[in-house]
Structures are given as C-alpha cells and as structure tokens.
VEXMI-822478 format. One line per field, with one value per atom (N, C-alpha, C): z, y, x. Coordinates in Angstrom, 3 decimals. Atoms other than C-alpha are relative to their C-alpha. Layout:
w: c(Z | ...)
v: c(Y | ...)
u: c(X | ...)
This chain:
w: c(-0.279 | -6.716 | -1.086 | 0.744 | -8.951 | -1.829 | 0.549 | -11.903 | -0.519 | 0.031 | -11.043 | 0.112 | 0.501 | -10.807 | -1.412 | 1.591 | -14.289 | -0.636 | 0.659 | -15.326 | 0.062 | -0.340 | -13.636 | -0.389 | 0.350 | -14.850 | -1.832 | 1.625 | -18.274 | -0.741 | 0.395 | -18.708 | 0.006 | -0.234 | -17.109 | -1.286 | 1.275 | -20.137 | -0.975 | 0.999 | -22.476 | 0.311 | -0.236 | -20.988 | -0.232 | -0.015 | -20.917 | -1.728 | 1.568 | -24.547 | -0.830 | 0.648 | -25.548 | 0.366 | -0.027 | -24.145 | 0.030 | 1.040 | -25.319 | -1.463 | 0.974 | -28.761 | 0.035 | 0.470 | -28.299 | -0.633 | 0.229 | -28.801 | 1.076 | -1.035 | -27.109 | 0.928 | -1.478 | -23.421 | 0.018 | 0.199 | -24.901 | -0.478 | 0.456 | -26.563 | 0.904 | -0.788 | -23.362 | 1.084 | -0.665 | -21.533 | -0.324 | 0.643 | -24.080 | 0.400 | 0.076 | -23.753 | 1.624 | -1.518 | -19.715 | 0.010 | -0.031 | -20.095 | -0.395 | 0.522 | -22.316 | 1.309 | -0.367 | -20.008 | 1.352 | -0.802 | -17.201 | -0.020 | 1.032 | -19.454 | 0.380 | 0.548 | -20.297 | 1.240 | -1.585 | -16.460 | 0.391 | -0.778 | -15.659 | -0.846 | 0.613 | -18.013 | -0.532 | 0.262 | -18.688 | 0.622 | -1.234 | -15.215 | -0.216 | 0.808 | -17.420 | 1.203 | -0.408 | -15.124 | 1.509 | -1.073 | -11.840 | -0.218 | 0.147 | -11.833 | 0.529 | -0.880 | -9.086 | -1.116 | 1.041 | -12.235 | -0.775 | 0.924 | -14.460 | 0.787 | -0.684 | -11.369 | 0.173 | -0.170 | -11.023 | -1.192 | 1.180 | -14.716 | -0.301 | 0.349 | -14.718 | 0.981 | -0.042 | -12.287 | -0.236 | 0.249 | -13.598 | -1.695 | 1.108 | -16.824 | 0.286 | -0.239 | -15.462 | 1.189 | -1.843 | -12.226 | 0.635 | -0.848 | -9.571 | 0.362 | -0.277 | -9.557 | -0.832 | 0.849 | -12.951 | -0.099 | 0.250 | -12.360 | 0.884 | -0.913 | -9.500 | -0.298 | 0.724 | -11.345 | -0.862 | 1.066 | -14.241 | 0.804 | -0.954 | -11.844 | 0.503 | -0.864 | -9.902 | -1.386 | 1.063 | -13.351 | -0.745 | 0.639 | -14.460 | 0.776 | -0.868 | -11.433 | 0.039 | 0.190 | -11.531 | -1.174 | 1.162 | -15.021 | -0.236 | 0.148 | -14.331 | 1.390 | -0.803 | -11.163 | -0.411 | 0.887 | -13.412 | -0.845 | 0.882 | -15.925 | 0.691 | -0.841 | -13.450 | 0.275 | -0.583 | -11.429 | -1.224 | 0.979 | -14.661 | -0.361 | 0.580 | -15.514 | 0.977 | -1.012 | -12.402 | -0.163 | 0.490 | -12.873 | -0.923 | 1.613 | -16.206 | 0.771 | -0.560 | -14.493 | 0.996 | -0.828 | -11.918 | 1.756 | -1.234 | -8.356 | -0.029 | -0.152 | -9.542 | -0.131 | 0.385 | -10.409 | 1.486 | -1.476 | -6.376 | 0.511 | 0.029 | -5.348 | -0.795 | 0.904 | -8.266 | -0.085 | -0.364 | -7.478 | 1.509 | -1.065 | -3.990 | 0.598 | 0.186 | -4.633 | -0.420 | 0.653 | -6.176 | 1.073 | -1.054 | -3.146 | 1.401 | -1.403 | 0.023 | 1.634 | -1.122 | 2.297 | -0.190 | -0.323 | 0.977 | -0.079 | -0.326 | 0.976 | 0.910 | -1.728 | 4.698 | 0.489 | -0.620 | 5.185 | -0.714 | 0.948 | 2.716 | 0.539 | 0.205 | 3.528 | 1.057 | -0.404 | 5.699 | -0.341 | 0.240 | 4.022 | -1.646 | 1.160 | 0.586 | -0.540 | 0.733 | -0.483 | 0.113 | 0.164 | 0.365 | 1.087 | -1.132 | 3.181 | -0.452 | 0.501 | 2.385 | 0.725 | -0.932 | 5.360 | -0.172 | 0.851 | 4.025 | -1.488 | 1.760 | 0.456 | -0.017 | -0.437 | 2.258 | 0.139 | -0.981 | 4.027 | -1.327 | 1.127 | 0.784 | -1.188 | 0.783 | -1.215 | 0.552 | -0.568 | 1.101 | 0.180 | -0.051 | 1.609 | -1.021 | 1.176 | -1.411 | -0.051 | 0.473 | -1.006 | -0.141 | 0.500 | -1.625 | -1.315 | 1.499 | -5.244 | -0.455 | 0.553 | -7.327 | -0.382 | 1.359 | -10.036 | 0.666 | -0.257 | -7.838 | 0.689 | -0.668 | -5.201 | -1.056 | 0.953 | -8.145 | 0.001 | 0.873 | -9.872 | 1.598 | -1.426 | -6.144 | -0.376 | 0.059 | -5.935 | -1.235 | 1.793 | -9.615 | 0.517 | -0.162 | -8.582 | 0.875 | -1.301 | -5.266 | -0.405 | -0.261 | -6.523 | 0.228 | -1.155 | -4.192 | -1.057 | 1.092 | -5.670 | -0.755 | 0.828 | -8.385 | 0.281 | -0.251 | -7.245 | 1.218 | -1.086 | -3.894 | 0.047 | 0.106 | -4.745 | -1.047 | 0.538 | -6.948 | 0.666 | -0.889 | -4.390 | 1.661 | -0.874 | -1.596 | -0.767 | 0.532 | -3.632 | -0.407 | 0.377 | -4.878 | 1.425 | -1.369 | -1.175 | 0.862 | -0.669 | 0.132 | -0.412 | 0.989 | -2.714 | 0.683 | 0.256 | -2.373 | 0.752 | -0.718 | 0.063 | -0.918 | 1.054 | -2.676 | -1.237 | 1.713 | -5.857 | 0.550 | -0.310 | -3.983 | 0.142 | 0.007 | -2.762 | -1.407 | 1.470 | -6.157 | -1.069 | 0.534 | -7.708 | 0.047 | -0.647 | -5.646 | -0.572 | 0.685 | -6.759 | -1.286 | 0.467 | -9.691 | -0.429 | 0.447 | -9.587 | 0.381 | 0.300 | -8.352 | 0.072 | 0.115 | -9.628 | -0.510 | 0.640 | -11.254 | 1.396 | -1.293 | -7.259 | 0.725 | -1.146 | -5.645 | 1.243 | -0.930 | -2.754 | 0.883 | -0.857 | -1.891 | 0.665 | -0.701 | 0.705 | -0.995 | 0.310 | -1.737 | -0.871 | 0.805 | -3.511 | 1.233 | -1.164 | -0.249 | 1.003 | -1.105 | 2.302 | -0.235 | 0.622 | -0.192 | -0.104 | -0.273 | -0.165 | 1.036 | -1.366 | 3.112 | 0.642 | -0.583 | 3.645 | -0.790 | 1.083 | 0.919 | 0.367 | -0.682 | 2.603 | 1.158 | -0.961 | 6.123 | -0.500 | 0.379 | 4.493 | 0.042 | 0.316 | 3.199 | 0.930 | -1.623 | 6.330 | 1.256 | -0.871 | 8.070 | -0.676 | 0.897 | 5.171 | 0.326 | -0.204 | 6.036 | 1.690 | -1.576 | 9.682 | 0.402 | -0.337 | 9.603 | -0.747 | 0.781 | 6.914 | 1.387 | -0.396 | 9.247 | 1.375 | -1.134 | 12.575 | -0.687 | 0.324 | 10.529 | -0.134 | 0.521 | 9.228 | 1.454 | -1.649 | 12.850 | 0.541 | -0.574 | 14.342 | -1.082 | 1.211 | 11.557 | -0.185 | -0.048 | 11.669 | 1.250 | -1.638 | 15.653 | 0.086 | -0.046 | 15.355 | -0.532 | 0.375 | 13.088 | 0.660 | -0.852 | 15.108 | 0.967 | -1.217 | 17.907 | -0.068 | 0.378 | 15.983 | -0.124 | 0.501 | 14.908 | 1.333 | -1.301 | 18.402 | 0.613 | -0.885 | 20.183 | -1.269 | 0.732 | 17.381 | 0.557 | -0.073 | 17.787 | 1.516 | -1.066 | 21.087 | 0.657 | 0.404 | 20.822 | -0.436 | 0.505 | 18.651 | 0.809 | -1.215 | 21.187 | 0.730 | -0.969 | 23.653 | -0.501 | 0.891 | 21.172 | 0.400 | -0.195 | 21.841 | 0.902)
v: c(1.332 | 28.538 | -0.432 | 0.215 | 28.491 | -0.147 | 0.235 | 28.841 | -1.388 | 1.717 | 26.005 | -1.578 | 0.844 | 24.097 | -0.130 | -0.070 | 25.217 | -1.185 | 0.832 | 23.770 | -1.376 | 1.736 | 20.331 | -0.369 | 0.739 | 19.787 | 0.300 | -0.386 | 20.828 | -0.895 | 0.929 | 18.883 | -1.725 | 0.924 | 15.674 | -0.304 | 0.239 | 16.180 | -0.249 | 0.745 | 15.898 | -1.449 | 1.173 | 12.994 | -0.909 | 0.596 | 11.782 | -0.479 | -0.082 | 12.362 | -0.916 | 0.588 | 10.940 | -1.813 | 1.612 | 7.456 | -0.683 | 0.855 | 7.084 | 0.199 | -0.160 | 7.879 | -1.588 | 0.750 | 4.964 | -1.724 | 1.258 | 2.101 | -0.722 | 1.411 | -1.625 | 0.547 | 0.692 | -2.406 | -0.452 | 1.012 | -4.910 | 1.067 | -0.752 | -1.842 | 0.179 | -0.641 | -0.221 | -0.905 | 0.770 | -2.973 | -0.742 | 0.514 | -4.034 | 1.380 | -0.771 | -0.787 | 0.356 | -0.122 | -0.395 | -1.338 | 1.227 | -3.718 | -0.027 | -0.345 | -1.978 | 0.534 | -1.056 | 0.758 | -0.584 | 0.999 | -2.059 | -0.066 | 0.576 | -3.564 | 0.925 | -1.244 | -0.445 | 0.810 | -0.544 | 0.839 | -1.058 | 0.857 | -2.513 | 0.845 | -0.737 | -0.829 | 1.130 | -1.557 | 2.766 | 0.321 | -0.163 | 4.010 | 1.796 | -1.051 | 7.280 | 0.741 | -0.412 | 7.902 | -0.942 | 0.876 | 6.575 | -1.266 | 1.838 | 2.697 | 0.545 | -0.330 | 4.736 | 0.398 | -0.512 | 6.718 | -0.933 | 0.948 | 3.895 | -0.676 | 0.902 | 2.056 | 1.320 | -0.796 | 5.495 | -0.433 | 0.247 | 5.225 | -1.023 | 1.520 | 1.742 | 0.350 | -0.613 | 3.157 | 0.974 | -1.150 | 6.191 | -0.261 | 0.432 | 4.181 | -1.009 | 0.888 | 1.317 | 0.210 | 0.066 | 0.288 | -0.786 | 0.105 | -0.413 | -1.772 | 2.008 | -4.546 | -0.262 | 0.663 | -4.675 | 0.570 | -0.768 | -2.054 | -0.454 | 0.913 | -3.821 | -1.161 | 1.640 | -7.285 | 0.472 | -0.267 | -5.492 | 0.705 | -0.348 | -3.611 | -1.041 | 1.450 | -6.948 | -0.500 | 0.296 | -8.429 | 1.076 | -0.738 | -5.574 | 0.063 | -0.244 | -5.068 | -1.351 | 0.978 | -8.803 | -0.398 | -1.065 | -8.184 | 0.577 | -1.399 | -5.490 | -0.460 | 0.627 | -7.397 | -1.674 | 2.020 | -11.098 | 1.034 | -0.505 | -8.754 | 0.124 | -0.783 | -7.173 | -0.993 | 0.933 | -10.091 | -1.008 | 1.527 | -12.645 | 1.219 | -0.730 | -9.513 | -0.282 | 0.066 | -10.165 | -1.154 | 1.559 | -13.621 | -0.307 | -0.401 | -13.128 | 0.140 | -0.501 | -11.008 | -1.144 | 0.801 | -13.614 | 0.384 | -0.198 | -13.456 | 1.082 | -1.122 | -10.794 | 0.944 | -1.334 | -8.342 | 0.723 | 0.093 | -8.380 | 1.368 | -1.504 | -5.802 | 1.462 | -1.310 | -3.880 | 0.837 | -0.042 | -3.734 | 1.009 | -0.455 | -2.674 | 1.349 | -1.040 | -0.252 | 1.053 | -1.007 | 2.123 | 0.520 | -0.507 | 2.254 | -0.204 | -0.561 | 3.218 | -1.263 | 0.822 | 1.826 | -1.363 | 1.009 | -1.044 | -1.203 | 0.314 | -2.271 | -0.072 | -0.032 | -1.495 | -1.260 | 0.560 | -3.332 | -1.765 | 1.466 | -6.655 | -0.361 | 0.241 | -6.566 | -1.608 | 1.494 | -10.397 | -0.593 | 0.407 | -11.361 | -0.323 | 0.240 | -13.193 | -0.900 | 0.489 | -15.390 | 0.828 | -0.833 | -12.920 | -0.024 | 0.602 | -12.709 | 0.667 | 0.099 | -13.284 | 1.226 | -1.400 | -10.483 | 1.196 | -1.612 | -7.623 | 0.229 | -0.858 | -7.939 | 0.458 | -0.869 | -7.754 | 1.262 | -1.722 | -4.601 | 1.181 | -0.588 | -3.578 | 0.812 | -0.588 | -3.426 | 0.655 | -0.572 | -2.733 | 2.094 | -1.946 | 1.117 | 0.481 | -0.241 | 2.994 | 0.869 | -0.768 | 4.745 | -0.897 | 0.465 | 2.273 | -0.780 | 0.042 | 1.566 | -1.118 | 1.417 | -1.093 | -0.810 | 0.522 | -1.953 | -1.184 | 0.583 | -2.600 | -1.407 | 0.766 | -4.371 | -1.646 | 0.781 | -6.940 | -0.676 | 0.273 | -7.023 | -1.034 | 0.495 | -7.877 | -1.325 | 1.302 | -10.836 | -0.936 | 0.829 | -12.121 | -0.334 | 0.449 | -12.019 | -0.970 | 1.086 | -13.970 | -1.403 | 1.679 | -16.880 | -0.177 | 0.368 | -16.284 | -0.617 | 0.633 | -18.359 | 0.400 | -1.091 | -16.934 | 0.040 | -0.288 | -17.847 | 0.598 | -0.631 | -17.201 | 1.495 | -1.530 | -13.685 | 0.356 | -0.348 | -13.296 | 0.312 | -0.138 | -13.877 | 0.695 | -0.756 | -11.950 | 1.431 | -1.438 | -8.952 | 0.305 | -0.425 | -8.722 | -0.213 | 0.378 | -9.604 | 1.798 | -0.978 | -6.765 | 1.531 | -1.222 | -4.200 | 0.293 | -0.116 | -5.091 | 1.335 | -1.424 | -1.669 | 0.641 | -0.902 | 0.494 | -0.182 | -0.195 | -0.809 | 0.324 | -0.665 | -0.511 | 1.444 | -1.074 | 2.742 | 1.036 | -0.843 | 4.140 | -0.389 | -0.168 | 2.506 | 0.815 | -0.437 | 4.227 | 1.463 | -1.933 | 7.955 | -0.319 | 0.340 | 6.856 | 0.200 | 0.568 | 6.159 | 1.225 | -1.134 | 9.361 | 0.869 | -0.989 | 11.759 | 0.910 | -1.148 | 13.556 | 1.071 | -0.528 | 14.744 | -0.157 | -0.057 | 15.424 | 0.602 | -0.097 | 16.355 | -0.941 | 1.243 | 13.159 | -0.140 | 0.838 | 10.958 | -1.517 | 1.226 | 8.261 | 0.925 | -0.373 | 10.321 | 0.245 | -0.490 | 11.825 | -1.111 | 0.992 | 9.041 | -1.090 | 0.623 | 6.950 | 0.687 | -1.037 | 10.106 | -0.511 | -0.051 | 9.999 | -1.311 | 1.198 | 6.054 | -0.035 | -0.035 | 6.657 | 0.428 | -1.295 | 9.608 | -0.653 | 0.233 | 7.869 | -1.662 | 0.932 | 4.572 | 0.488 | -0.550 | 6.643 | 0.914 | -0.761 | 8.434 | -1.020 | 1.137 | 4.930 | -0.524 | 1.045 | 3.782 | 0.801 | -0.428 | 6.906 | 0.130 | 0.314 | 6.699 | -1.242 | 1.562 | 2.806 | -0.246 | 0.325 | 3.061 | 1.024 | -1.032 | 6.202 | -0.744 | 0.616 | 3.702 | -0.947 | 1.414 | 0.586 | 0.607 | -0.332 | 3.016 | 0.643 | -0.757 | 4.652 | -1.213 | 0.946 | 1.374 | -0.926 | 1.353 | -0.536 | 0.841 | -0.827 | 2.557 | 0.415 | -0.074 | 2.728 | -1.451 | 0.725 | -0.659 | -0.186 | -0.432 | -0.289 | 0.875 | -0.977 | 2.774 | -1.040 | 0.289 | 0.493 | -1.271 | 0.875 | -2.588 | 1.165 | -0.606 | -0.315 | 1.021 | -0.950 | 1.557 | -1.321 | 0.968 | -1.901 | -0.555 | 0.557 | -3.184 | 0.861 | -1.056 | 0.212 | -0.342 | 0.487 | -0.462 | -1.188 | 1.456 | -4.257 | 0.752 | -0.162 | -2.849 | 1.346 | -0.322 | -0.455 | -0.379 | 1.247 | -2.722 | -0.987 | 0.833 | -4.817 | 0.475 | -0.991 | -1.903 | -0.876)
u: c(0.527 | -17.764 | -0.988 | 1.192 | -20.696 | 0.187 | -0.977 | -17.962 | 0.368 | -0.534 | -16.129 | -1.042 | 0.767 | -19.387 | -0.678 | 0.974 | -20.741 | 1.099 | -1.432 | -16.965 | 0.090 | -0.183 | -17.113 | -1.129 | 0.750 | -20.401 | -0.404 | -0.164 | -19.673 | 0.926 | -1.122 | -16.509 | -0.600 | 1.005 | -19.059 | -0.527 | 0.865 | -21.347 | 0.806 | -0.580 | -18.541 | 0.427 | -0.304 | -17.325 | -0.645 | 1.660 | -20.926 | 0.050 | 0.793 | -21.619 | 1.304 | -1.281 | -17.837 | -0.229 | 0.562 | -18.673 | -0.832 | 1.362 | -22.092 | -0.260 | -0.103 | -20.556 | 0.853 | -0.691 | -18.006 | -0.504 | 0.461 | -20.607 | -0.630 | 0.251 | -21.353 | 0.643 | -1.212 | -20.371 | 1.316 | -1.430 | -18.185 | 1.705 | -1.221 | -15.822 | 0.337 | -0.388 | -16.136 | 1.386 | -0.433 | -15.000 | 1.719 | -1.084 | -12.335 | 1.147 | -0.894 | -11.173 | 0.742 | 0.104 | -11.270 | 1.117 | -1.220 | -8.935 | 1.390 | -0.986 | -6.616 | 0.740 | -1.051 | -6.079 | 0.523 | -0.295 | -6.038 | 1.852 | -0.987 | -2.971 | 1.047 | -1.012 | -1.450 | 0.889 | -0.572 | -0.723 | 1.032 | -0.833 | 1.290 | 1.296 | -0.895 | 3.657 | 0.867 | -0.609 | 3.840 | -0.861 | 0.567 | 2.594 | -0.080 | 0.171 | 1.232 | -1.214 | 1.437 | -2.263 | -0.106 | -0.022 | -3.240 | -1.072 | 1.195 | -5.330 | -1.267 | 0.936 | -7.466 | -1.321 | 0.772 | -9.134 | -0.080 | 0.445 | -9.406 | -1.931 | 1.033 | -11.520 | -1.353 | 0.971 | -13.724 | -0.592 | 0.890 | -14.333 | -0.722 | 1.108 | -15.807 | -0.974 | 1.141 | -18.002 | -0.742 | 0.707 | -19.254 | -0.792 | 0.925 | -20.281 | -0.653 | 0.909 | -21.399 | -0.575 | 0.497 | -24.025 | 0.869 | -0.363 | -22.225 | 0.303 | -0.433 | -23.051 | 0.858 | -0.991 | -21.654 | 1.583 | -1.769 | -18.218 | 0.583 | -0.709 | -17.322 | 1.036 | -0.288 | -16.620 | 0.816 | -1.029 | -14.979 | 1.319 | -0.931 | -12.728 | 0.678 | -0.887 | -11.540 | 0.585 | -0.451 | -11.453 | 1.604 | -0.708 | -9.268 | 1.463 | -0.528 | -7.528 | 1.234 | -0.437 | -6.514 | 0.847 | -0.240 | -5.508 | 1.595 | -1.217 | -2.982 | 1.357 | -0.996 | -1.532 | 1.004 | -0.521 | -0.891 | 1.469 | -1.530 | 1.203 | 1.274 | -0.785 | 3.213 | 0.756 | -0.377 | 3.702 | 0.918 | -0.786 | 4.826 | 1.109 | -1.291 | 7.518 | 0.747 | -1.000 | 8.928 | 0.378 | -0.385 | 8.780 | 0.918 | -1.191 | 10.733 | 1.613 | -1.525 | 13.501 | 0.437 | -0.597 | 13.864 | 0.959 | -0.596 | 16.002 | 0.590 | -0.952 | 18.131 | -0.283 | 0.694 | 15.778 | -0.749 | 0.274 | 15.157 | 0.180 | -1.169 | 17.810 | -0.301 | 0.361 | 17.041 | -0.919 | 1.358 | 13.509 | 0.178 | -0.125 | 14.447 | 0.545 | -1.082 | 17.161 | -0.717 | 0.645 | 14.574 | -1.549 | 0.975 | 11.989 | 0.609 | -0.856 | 13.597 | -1.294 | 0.854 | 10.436 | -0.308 | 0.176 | 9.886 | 1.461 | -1.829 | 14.041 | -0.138 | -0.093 | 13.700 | -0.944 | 0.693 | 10.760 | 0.114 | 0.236 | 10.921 | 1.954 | -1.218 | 14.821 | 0.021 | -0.027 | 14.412 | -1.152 | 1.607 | 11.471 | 0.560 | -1.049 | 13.745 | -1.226 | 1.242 | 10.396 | -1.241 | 1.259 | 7.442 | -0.555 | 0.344 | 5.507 | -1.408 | 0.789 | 1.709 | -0.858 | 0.680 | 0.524 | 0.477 | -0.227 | 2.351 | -0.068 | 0.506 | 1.490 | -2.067 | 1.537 | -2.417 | 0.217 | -0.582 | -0.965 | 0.080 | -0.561 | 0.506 | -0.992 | 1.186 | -2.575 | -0.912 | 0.914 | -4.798 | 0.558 | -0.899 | -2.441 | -0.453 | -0.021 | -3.111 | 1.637 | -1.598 | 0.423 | 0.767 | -0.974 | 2.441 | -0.167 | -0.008 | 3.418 | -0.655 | 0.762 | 1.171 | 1.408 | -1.150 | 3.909 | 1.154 | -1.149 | 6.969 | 0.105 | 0.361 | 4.970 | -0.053 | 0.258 | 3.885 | 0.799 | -1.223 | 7.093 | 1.072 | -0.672 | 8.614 | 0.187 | 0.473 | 6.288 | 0.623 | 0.284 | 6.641 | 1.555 | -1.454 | 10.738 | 0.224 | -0.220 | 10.794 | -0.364 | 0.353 | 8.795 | -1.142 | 1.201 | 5.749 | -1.317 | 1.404 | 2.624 | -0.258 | 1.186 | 0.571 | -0.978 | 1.529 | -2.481 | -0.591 | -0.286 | -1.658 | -0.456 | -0.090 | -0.361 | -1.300 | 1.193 | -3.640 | -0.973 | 0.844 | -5.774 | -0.021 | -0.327 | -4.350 | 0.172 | -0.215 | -3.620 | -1.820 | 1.157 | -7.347 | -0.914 | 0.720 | -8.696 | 0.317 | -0.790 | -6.215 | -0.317 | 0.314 | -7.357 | -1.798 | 1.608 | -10.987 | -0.874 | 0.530 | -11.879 | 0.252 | -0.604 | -9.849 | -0.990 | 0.316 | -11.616 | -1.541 | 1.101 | -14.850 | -0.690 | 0.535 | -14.494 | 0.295 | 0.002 | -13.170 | -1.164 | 1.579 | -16.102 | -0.933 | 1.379 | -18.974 | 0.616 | -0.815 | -16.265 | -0.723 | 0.843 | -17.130 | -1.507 | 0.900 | -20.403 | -1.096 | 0.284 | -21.243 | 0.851 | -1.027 | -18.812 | -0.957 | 1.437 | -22.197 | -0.226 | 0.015 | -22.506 | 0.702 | -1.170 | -19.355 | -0.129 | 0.359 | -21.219 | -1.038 | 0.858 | -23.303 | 0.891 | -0.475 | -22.435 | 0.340 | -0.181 | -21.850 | 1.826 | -1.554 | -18.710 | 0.541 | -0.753 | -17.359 | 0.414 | -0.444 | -17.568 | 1.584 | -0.744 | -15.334 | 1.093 | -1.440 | -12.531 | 0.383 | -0.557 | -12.587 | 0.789 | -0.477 | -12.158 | 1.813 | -1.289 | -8.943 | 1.016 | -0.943 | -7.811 | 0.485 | -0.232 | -8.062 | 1.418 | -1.654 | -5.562 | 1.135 | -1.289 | -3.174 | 0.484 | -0.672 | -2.725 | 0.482 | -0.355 | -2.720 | 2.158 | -0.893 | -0.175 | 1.625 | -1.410 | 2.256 | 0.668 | -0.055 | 2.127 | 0.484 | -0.913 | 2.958 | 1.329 | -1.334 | 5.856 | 0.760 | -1.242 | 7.157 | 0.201 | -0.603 | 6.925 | 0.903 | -0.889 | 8.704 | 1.149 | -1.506 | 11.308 | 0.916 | -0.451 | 11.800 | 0.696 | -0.420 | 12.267 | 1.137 | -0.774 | 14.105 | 1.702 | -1.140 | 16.724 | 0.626 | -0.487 | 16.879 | 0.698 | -0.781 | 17.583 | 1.691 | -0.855 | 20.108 | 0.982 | -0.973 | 21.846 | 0.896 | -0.815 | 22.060 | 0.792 | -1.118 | 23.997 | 1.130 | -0.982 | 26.055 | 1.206 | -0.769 | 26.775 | 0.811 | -0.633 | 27.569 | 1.412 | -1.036 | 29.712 | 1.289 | -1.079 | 31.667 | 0.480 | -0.430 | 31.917 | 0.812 | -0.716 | 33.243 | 1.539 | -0.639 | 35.249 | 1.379 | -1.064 | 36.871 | 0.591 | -0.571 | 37.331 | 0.955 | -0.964 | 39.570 | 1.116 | -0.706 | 41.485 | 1.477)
C-alpha cells in the first residue's frame, strides 16, 4: 500500500512539474481544446480524463467553464459529421450499437428526453449519440443545449476528480466516483429493462402472428 502511494504521488509530481513547464493558461487551454477536438474523432482516451485534467490544473470556478466550453466543443463536431452524412448514415449509426437501435428504433427525428437520459448515463457512447443527432435533423441548438444540461452532473463530478486527484481519499475525489459509479449502474439497469421489454414485446408479435398464421391453416 504505502508503495503504490509513493507511485501515485510520484507520477502526480511529474505531471505537476510537466504542466507548469508548458507555459500561459491560454496554451493550456488551447491545448485542453485540442484534446476536446481530437476525441470527436479518434476516440483514443476517455473525455472523462480530459474533464479531470481541466480540473486538476485549474480552480474549480474556472475548469468548470472550460469543460462545458470544451465539452460543447466536442459535441458541435460530432453532431455537424452527422449532419454531413445525412439520413442514411442513420441505420449505419444504429447497426453498430445494439441498445441504442432497440431503443431510438420509432424515434426517426430524435426525441429531446432521451438524448437528456443519454448524456446524463455515462455508459452510453458520446460519439454515436452525437453523430445520431447531427443525422436525424434534430436542432443544433436544441441538441446543444440539452446535451450540455444532461452532461452537467458528469462534467461536474469529473471536475471536483480532478481537482483533487492530489487526495484520492478526500471526500471531494470519492463522493464524485461514487455519484459516476451510482449512473452507470442506473444506465445498465435501464438499458437491461428497455431491452427486456422491447424483446418481450417483440416475442409476443411474433407468437400471435404465428398463430394467425396457423389458423390460415
């Protein structure tokens, strides 16, 4: 134990000493925008660690704002690629995530309470969700402002990680796991009722048809 703390607070200090070598705010910030940028596209690292790192260099009033800023940012890209691809990139979009096909499958313009749902989860995918939106049509400003409303618990509590990652035993790093931990346990528990029900339903078109279809007999 005492090890693995020399380690995490050794690795800290480099980290420390590496981004009070890189300069101004403004680099930092330019650069925190890059890696913003860089996630709508090559989905290399998780967004979650980007949003710690804006708090663990900045206070808390000002990593907040750059986070939304960033956050906002990384959901416009996404969203105008979808926009690009257009209607047909729908399917294609869909065909590659199993839960949300099931769940978006009568929902052909968007529906403004499950892209809250959506963000607010942290398990379900940023990118595709976006890319969805950007395909259907749904507003931009709309989908701007519901996706950063929906996030706003997530970038918070990865802020405060963040902000003390120096003491991964406060109550200001831990409580914020826990609120993360407790979503994503909400997020797989509600995909596993939609898919329960969305596939019972299913069974039971499929039993009466058969049945119809006997009776033809």
């Amino acid at each position: 134990m005492q090890y693995w703390w020399q380690t995490y607070q050794s690795y800290l200090e480099i980290v420390q000493q590496r981004v009070e070598n890189m300069g101004s705010e403004a680099y930092l910030i330019f650069t925190l925008m890059f890696l913003f940028s860089f996630k709508a596209f090559i989905p290399i690292y998780p967004i979650s660690l980007v949003c710690a790192a804006t708090g663990a260099v900045f206070p808390f009033y000002f990593a907040l704002p750059v986070n939304i800023i960033g956050m906002g940012l990384h959901y416009a890209l996404k969203y105008w690629w979808g926009k690009r691809i257009g209607p047909g990139g729908v399917n294609v979009i869909l065909k590659r995530n199993e839960t949300l096909r099931i769940i978006m499958r009568q929902d052909g313009r968007g529906n403004p309470w499950l892209l809250v749902i959506f963000r607010l989860l942290p398990c379900f995918p940023v990118n595709p969700v976006s890319q969805l939106y950007g395909s259907m049509g749904f507003n931009f400003w709309k989908y701007l402002g519901l996706s950063l409303a929906g996030n706003m618990p997530l970038l918070i509590s990865y802020t405060v990680v963040g902000r003390h990652v120096y003491n991964p035993f406060s109550a200001g790093f831990l409580v914020p796991l826990i609120i993360i931990a407790s979503l994503s346990a909400a997020a797989f528990y509600l995909a596993g009722i939609v898919l329960y029900y969305k596939k019972k339903k299913r069974r039971n078109k499929n039993v009466r048809h058969q049945n119809l279809k006997n009776q033809s007999y």
